[in-house]
N, C-alpha and C positions, 0 to 999 in steps of 0.2 A: 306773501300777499300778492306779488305781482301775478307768479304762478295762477294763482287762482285766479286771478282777474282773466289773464289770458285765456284758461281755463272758458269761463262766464263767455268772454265776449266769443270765443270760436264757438261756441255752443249757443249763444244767441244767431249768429250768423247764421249756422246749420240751419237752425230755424223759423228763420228770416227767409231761408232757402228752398225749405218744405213748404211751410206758408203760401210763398210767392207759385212755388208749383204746381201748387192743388188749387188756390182761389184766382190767380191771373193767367194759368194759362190755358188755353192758347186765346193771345191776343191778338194775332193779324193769323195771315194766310200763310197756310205751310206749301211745302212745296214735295212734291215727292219726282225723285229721279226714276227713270228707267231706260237703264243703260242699253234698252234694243228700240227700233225704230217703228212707229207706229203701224200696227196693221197685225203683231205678232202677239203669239202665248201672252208674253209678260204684259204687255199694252193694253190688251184686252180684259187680264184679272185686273190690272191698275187702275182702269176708268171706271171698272165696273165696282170698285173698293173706292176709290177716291171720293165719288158725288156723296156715297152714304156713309164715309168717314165724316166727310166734310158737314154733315148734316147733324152727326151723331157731337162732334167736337164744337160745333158754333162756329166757325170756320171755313172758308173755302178751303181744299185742299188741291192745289194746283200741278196734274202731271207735263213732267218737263223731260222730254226723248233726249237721251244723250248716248248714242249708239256709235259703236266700233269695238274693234277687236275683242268677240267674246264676250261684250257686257263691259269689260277691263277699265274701260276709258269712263263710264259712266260711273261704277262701282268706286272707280280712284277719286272721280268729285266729291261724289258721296262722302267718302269717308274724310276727305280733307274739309268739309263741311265744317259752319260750327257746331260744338256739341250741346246744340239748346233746346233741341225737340222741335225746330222748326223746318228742317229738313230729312225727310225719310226715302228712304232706296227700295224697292222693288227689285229684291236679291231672286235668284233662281238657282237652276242645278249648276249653270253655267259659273254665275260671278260668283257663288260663295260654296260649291262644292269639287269643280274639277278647273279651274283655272290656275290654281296653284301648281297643278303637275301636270301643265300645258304648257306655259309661259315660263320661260328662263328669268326673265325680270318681268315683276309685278309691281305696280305701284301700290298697294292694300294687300293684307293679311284678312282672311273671311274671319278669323275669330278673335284677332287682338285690335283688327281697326274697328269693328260695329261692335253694336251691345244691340242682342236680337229683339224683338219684339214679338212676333207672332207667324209662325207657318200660316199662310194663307191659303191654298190651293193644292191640285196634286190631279193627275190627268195623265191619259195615257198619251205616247208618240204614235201615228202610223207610216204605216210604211205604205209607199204610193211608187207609181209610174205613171208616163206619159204615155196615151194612148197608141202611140204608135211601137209601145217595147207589146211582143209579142204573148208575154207570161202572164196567165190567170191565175197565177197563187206563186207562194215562197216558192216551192220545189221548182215551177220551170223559171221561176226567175234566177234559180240558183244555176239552172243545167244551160241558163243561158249566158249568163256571166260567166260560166269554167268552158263556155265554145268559145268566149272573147275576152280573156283575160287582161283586165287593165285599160277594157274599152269603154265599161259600161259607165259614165259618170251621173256619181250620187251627191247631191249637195245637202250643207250642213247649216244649220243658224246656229252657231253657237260650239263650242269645246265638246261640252256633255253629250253630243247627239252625236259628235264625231264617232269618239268615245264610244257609245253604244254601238252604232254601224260599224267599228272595230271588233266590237266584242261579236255581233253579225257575223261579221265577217271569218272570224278565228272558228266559229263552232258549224258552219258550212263551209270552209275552207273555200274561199272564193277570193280575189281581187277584183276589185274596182276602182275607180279611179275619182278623189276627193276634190268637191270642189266647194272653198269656204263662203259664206255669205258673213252680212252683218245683220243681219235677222232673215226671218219666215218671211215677210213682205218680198223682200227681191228675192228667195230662193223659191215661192211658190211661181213668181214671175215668170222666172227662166224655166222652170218645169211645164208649166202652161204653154208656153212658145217653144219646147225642146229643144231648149238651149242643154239642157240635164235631164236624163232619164229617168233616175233616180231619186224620189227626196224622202231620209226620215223627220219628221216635224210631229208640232205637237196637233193635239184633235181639235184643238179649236182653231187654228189658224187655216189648216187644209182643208178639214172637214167639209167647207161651202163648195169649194173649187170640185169634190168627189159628187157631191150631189148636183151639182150642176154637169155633172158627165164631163168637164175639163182633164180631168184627170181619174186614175183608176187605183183604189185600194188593194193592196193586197193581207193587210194585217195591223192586230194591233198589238203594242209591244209589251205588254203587262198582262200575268198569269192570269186572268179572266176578261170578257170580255164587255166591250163597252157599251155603257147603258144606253147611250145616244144611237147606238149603230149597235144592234147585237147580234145583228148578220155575218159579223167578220169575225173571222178565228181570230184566234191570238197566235202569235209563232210559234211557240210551244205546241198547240194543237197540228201544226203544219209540219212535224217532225225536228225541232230543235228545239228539246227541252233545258230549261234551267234560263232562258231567257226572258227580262223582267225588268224592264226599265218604263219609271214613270218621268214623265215635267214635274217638274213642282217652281212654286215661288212661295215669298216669304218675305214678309215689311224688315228690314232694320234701321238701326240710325247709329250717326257716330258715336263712337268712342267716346267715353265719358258725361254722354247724357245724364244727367241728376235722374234717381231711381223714382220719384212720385213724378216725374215727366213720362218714364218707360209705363208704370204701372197706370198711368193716365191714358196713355196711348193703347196699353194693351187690351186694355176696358175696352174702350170704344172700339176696337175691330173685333174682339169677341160679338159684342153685339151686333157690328155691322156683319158680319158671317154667319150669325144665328137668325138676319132674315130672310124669310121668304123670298124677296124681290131677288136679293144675290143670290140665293141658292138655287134658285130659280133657270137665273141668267147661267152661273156656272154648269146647274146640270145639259142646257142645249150643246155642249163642247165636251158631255162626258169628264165632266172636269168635278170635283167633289170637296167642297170648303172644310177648311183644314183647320180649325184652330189650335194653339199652345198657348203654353204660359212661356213666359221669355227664358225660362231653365229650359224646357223639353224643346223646344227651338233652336238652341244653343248646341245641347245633345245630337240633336238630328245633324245639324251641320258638320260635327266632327264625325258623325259615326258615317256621311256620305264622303266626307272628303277622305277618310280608310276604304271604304269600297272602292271609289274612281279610282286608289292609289293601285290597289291591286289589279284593277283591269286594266291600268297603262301600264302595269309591269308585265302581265298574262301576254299584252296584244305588242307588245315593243313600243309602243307611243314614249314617246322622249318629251322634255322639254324645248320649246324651239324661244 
């Protein structure tokens, strides 16, 4: 008898629990982190996701920059968060697929500390100089780099783009010299004032500074070329095949989220990514709205953090 009663009440609870998360929530304002600083990739899909989540939920959805090292420091709030569905992370290639085999100590795990929600985004990186490096394409950019080895410097926002300019770097056999940022906002900076010659970032961050003649294109980093700009090769077409790196991001939320919260959540960014207004805004950055269901989200993330493992093995990138 007691069994069963216990039975009953765990099972009223449950349902007390589903209940509560299909008809009361969301009650106040959520908050969504993004672990890089305003002005970049992630900040840009996040506002532009945020106004018509928040529209779609009954809810203001409020972005909050928490940037440093690689996304690392935002991604670790995030995930020490409570697991109520009231806090979501603005995950990228950076915090939830190559941070793990960058950093020696990590404060978050990309697939034991979130329970994913939805791939949002996916866009290509270019590759740029400051108008004063001499190169109109990869090849002299490459013949100019192997006349000054170790002179040229290329700045990074984030692990992943290191990462890729590594992989760059092993299939032209070139040295350059890395200089880390905490996001595209200050690395476009110092590119513009040539403080850095070199910058790979993503299309919607640089992209304004190219048209404004600030800075100079040379490529884009994904096997076909981008819809916003379809003037520029891709690298592959410039003589170094098999290279193919896109940005991406992606909503998560802590660990242990109750699953009619996850599947409440993931409704409403389907929808918010199946409209026009954001597919819109995403296409001026070349950037291409991505939805999942929180299973193929979850896949994507482990089948990139096997990929980055192998190119930090390929290019010698260690843990630091």
């Amino acid at each position: 008898m007691k069994c069963w009663l216990q039975r009953l009440l765990a099972l009223s609870a449950l349902m007390a629990s589903v209940t509560w998360a299909q008809t009361d929530y969301p009650n106040k304002a959520l908050r969504m982190i993004v672990p890089f600083p305003p002005g970049g990739v992630t900040d840009i899909v996040a506002r532009a996701v945020a106004v018509k989540l928040g529209s779609e939920l009954g809810q203001q959805v409020v972005v909050d920059n928490r940037a440093g090292a690689s996304g690392a420091i935002g991604a670790e709030l995030g995930a020490r968060a409570p697991a109520d569905g009231y806090t979501l992370i603005m995950g990228n290639i950076s915090t939830l697929g190559i941070n793990p085999i960058t950093f020696a100590k990590l404060g978050y795990d990309p697939v034991s500390s979130f329970d994913p929600i939805s791939l949002v985004a996916v866009q290509p990186l270019l590759i740029t100089v400051h108008p004063s490096v001499p190169a109109k394409n990869l090849s002299e950019l490459v013949q100019l780099a192997k006349s000054q080895p170790g002179q040229l410097n290329y700045g990074t926002a984030g692990s992943s783009i290191h990462l890729a300019v590594e992989q760059f770097n092993s299939l032209a056999g070139i040295r350059m010299n890395h200089i880390a940022y905490k996001g595209s906002a200050p690395a476009i900076t110092d590119l513009v004032g040539g403080q850095i010659q070199v910058l790979f970032d993503p299309f919607s961050s640089i992209y304004p500074q190219v048209t404004a003649g600030k800075v100079r294109a040379l490529a884009v980093t994904t096997d076909k070329r981008a819809t916003a700009a379809p003037q520029l090769p891709t690298v592959a077409e410039q003589g170094f095949p098999g290279f193919d790196v896109s940005s991406w991001q992606g909503i998560v939320v802590p660990a242990g989220t109750p699953k009619p919260v996850i599947q409440r959540l993931n409704r409403a960014l389907t929808a918010v990514l199946a409209s026009t207004e954001v597919k819109d805004k995403f296409a001026q950055y070349s950037a291409v709205t991505a939805p999942t269901t929180p299973e193929q989200f979850s896949a994507y993330i482990k089948e990139e953090l096997a990929r980055w493992q192998k190119v930090a093995q390929q290019a010698g990138v260690k843990p630091e």
